[in-house]
C-alpha positions in Angstrom: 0.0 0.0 0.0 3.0 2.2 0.5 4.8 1.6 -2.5 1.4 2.1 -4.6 0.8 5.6 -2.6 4.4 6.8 -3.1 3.6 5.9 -7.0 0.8 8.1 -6.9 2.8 10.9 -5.3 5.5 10.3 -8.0 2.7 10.1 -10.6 1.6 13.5 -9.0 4.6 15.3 -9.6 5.5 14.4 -12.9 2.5 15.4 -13.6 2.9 18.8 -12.0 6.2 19.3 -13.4 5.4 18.7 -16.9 2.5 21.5 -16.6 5.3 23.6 -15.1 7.8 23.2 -18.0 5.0 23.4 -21.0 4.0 27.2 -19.6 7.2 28.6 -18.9 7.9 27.3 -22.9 4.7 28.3 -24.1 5.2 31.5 -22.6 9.0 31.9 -23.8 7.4 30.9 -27.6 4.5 33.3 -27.5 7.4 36.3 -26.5 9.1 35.7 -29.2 6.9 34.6 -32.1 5.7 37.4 -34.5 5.0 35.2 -37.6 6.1 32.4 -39.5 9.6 33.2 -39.7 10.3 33.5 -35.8 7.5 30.8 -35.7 10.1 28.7 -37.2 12.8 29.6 -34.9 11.1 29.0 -31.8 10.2 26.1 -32.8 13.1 24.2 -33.2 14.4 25.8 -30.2 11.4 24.3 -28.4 11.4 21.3 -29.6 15.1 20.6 -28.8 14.6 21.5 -25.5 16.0 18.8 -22.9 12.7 18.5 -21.2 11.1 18.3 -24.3 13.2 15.6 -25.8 12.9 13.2 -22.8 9.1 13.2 -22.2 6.8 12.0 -24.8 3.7 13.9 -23.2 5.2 17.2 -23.1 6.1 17.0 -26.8 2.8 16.2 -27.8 1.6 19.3 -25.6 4.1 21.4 -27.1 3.7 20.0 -30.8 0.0 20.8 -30.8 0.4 24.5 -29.4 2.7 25.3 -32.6 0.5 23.8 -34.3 -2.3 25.7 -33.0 0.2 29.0 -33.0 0.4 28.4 -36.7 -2.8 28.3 -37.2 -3.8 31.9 -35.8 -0.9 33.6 -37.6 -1.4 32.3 -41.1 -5.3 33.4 -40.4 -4.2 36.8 -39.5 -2.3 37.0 -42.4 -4.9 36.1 -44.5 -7.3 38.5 -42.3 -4.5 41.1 -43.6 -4.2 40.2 -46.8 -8.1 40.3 -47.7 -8.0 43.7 -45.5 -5.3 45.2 -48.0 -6.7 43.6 -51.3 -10.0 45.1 -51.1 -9.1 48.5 -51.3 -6.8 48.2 -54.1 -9.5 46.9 -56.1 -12.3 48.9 -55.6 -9.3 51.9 -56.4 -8.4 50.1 -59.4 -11.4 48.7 -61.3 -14.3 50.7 -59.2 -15.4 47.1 -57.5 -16.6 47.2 -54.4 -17.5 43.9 -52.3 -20.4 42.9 -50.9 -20.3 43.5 -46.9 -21.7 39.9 -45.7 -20.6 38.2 -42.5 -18.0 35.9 -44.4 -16.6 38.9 -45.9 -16.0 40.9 -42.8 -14.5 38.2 -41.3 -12.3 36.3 -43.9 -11.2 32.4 -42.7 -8.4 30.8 -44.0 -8.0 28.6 -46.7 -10.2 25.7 -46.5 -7.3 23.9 -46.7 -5.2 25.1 -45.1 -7.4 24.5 -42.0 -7.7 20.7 -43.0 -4.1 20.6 -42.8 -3.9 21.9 -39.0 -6.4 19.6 -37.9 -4.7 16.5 -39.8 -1.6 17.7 -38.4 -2.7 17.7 -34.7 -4.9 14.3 -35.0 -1.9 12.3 -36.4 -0.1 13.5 -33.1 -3.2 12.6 -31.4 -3.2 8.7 -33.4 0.6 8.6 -32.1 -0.6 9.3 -28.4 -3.2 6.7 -28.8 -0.8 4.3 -31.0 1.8 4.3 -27.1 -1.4 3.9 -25.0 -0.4 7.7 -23.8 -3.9 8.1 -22.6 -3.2 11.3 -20.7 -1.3 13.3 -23.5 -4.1 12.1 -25.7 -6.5 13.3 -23.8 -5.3 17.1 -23.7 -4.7 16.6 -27.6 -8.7 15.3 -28.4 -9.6 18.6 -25.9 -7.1 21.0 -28.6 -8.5 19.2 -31.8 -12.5 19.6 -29.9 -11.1 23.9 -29.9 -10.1 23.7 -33.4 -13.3 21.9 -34.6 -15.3 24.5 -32.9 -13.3 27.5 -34.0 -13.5 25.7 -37.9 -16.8 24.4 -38.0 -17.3 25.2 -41.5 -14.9 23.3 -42.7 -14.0 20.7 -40.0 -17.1 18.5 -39.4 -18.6 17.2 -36.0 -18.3 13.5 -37.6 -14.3 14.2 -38.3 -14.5 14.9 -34.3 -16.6 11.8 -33.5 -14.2 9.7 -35.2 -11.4 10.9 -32.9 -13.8 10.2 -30.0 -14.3 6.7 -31.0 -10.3 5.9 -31.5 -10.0 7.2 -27.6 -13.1 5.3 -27.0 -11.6 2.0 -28.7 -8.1 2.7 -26.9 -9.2 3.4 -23.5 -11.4 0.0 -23.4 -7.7 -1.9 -24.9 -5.9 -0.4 -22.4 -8.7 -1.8 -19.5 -8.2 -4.7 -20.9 -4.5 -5.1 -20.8 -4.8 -4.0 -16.9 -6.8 -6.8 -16.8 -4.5 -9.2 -17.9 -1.8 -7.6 -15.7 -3.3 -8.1 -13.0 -4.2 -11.8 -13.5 -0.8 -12.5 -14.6 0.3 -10.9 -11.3 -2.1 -12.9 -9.3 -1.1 -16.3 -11.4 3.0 -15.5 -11.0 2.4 -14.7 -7.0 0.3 -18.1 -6.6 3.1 -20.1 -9.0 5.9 -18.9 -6.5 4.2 -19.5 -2.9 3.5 -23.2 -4.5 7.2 -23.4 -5.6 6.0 -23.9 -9.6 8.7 -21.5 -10.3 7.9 -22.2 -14.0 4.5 -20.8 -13.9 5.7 -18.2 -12.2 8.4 -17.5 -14.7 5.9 -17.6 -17.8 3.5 -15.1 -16.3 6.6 -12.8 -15.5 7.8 -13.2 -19.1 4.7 -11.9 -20.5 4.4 -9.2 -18.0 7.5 -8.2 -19.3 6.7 -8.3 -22.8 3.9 -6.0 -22.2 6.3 -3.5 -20.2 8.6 -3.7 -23.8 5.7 -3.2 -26.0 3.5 -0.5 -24.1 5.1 1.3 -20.9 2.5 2.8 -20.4 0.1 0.6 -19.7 2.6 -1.2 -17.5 5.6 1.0 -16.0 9.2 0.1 -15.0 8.1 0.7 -11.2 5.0 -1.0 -11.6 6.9 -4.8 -12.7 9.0 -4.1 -10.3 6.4 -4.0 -7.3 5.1 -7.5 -9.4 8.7 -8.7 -9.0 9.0 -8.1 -5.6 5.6 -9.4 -5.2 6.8 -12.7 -6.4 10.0 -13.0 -4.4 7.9 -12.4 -1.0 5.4 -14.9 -1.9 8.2 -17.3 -2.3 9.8 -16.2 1.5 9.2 -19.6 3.5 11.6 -21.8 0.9 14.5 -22.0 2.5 17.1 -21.3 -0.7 15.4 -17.9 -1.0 18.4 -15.6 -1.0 20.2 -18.0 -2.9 17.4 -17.8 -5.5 17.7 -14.5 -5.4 21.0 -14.2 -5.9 20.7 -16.8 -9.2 18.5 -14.2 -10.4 20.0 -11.5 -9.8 22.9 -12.8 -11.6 20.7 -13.7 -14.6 19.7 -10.1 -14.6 23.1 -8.5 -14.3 24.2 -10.7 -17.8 20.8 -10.3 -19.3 21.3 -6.5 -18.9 24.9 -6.5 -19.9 24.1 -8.2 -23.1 21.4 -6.0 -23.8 23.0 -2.9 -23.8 25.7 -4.2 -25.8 23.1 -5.4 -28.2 21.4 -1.9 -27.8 24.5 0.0 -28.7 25.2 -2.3 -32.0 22.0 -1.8 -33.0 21.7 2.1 -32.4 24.7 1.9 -34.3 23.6 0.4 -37.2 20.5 2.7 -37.3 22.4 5.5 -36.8 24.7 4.8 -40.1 21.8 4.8 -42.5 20.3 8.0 -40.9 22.7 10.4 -40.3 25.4 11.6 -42.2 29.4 10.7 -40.6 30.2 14.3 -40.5 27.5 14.9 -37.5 28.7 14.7 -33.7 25.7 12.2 -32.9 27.4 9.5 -35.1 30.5 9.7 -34.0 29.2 9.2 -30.2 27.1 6.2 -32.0 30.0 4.3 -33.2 32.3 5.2 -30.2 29.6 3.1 -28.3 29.2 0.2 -31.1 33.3 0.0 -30.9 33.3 -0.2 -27.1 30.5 -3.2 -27.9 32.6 -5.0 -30.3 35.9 -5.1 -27.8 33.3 -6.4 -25.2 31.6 -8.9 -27.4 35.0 -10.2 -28.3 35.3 -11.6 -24.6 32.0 -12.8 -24.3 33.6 -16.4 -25.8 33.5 -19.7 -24.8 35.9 -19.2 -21.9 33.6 -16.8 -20.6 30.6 -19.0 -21.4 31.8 -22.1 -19.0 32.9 -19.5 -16.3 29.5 -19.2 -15.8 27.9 -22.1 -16.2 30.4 -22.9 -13.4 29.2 -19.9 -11.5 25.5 -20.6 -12.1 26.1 -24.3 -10.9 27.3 -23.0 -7.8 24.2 -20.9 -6.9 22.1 -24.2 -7.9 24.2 -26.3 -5.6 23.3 -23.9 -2.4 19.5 -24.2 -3.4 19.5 -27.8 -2.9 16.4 -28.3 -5.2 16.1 -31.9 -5.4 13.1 -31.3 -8.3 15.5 -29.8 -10.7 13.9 -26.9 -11.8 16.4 -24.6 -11.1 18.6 -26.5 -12.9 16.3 -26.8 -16.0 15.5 -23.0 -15.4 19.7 -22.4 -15.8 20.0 -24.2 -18.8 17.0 -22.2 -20.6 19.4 -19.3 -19.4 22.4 -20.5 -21.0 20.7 -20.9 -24.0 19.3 -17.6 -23.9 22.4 -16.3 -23.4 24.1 -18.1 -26.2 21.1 -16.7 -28.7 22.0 -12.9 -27.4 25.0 -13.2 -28.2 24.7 -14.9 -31.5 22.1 -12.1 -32.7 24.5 -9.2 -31.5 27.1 -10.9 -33.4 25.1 -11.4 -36.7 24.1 -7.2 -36.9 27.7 -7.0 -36.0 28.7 -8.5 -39.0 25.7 -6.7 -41.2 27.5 -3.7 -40.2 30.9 -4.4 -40.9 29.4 -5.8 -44.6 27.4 -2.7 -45.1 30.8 -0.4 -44.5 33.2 -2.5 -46.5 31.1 -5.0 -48.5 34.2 -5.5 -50.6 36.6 -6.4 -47.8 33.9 -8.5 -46.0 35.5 -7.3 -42.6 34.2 -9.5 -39.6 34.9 -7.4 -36.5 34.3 -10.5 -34.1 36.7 -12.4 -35.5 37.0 -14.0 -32.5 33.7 -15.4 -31.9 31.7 -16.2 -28.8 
């Protein structure tokens, strides 16, 4: 109950901070900006920001207020236009338009409005797309203001539809809490039994559903399931040493996946952006510091610990052998990792020199 209060605080003050951040930039943007030239400006400036960058919500915020900032200027400018146009006409050819409500107040381009709204419902889909319920919400109330400032051209049903998406996501996302919760109820039960395996499965989906959607299921969150599972599993007496096996399968899981993380950003990075730019050079700094460490991951390394993972299986004393069954579907893992970091390795090294067919792990794990 303690953990899942200090959540809520933490939840709280994200929350607090992010509205914090998007008003002092909103307020630093609507300083500067005079029209679409400073427009420009401030937006990259914005949209670089630190903040910015690391939090998916408050770029969506921000994204949609240019957008919305855009919006008003082009209209004035096409207020201004109209207002300077008229004149010179009825000076020139003695025409003289007819005063009706659409002429007194001139709206811009029908498609130009289109555009706006498209622009700020396919960062609305995005929000939707990540489960990012709360930053789509605020983004459905912006394209709600646009529809009823642009009712002429943007239609109620255009609206409805983004209603419906929300509608269609929010009763998903119930559904996946659903699952999480069974599948924390079903690993808990699995561990106070001792059916480690069951317990195992449910954490391996629960963890594929952190990967896939974060924000349905949080970092913090699996980790309170995790714990969950190793207090329900307290009155087995080779607790610590299970612990201690898995914390040791974590420590090599996360060591390989950061080396596979840095290969692969790598190999993203040198399709994307061009060699000359300080980002790639960072990139493939990282990716050579993942080839030297790949290079020792080999077979020596490989019975090292299998030896040190016997030894944690010895002190359990499980006389079922599922530990040990549960260490060999590690080691296998482990040698799959390690293969798949070494094949991208090789795609890279083939896609810089095809001709010399360079193999950077020449010393293979």
């Amino acid at each position: 109950m303690t953990l899942r209060r200090d959540l809520h605080h933490e939840t709280a003050r994200e929350g607090r901070k992010r509205d914090f951040t998007f008003q002092q930039i909103s307020a630093e943007i609507l300083r500067e900006v005079v029209d679409l030239q400073t427009l420009q400006v401030a937006s990259r400036r914005a949209m670089n920001h630190p903040e910015v960058r690391a939090d998916a919500h408050l770029e969506a915020e921000v994204r949609g207020y240019l957008t919305q900032l855009e919006y008003e200027i082009r209209g004035r400018m096409s207020r201004q236009q109209s207002e300077e146009l008229h004149p010179r006409v009825e000076a020139e050819i003695g025409w003289k338009p007819v005063q009706t409500a659409e002429t007194k107040a001139p709206t811009p381009a029908r498609e130009f409005v289109l555009a706006g709204f498209e622009r700020l419902r396919r960062v609305y889909d995005e929000r939707l797309l990540h489960f990012d319920l709360d930053a789509a919400r605020r983004l459905l109330g912006q394209l709600d203001q646009y529809q009823e400032a642009n009712r002429s051209v943007v239609t109620p049903a255009m609206l409805e539809r983004c209603r419906l998406d929300m509608a269609r996501t929010e009763q998903r996302a119930a559904q996946y809490r659903l699952e999480v919760d069974a599948l924390a109820r079903a690993a808990a039960q699995g561990a106070r039994a001792g059916r480690m395996d069951e317990a195992a499965k449910a954490l391996k989906r629960l963890s594929s559903i952190h990967a896939s959607h974060p924000h349905l299921l949080s970092e913090s969150r699996l980790n309170e399931i995790r714990s969950m599972i190793e207090d329900s599993s307290d009155h087995y007496d080779h607790r610590e040493a299970s612990r201690a096996l898995v914390q040791r399968e974590r420590s090599v899981a996360e060591e390989l996946r950061k080396l596979a993380d840095a290969v692969h950003a790598f190999h993203r990075v040198s399709h994307e952006i061009p060699h000359g730019d300080p980002r790639f050079g960072d990139a493939e700094k990282q990716y050579y510091d993942a080839v030297r460490s790949i290079r020792h991951h080999d077979k020596e390394w490989l019975a090292d610990l299998m030896l040190e993972l016997d030894d944690l299986v010895t002190e359990l004393h499980d006389e079922s052998g599922r530990s040990g069954a549960q260490v060999a579907r590690f080691l296998h893992s482990v040698k799959a990792a390690i293969a798949g970091v070494v094949k991208e390795i090789r795609q890279v090294a083939a896609e810089s020199s095809p001709a010399a067919g360079a193999d950077p792990t020449s010393k293979q794990p």
